[in-house]
N, C-alpha and C positions, 0 to 999 in steps of 0.2 A: 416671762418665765412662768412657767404653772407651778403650783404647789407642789406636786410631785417630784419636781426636781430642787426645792427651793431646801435652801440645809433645815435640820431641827434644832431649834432653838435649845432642847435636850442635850445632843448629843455637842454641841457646841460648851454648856455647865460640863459636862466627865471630860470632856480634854483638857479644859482650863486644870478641873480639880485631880487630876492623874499628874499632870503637870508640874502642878504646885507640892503633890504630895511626893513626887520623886527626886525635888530639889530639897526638900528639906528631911529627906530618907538618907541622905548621902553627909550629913556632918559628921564632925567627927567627935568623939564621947572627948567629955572633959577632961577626965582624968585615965590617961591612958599608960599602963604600968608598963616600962621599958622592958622591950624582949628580955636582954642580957639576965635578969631578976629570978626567971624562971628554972636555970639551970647553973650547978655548980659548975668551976671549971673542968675541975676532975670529970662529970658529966659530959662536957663539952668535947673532950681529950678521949674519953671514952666512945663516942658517935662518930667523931676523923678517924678514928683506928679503923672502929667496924665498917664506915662508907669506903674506905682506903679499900680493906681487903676485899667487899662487897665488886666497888669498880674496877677492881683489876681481876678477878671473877668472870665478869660480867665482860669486858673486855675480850680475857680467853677464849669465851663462849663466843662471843661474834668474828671472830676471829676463825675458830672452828670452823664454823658455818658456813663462812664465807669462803674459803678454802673448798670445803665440801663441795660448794656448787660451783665451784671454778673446775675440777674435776669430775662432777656428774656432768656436768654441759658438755664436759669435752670430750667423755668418753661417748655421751648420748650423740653428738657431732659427729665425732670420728664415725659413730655404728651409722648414722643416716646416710653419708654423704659414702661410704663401703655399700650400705646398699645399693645405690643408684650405678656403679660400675659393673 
C-alpha cells in the first residue's frame, strides 16, 4: 500500500471525536418541566375550538378544489377529444 492511499492518522482523531460528541449531544436535560404546566385549561379548550374551526376550513377548501379540477379536467377532456372528430 503507498502512502497515498494509506488513511490519515488525522482524519481517523475527528471521526472518533464527532462521534463521541454526538452521543453525548443527544441526553436528555435533568430537570425537564412537563408539557401540561405551560398552558391553562381554559387555554387548552380555547386552541381545540380554534384548530376545530381552522380544520374544517381547511377541509372546505380542499374540498373546493378538488371538485374544481374534477370539472376543469373534464370539461378540458370533453373540448380535446370534440376536437379530434
Amino acid at each position: 500500500m503507498t502512502e497515498e492511499n494509506r488513511p490519515n492518522e488525522d482524519s481517523k482523531l475527528e471521526e472518533s471525536s464527532v462521534s463521541d460528541h454526538t452521543a453525548t449531544a443527544a441526553a436528555e436535560p435533568e430537570h425537564a418541566e412537563p408539557f401540561d404546566d405551560h398552558f391553562r385549561p381554559a387555554d387548552i379548550d380555547q386552541f381545540t375550538a380554534e384548530d376545530t374551526v381552522a380544520g374544517g376550513a381547511i377541509g372546505k377548501m380542499l374540498t373546493t378544489l378538488f371538485l374544481y379540477t374534477i370539472i376543469a379536467m373534464s370539461i378540458s377532456a370533453w373540448w380535446t377529444f370534440a376536437q379530434g372528430e
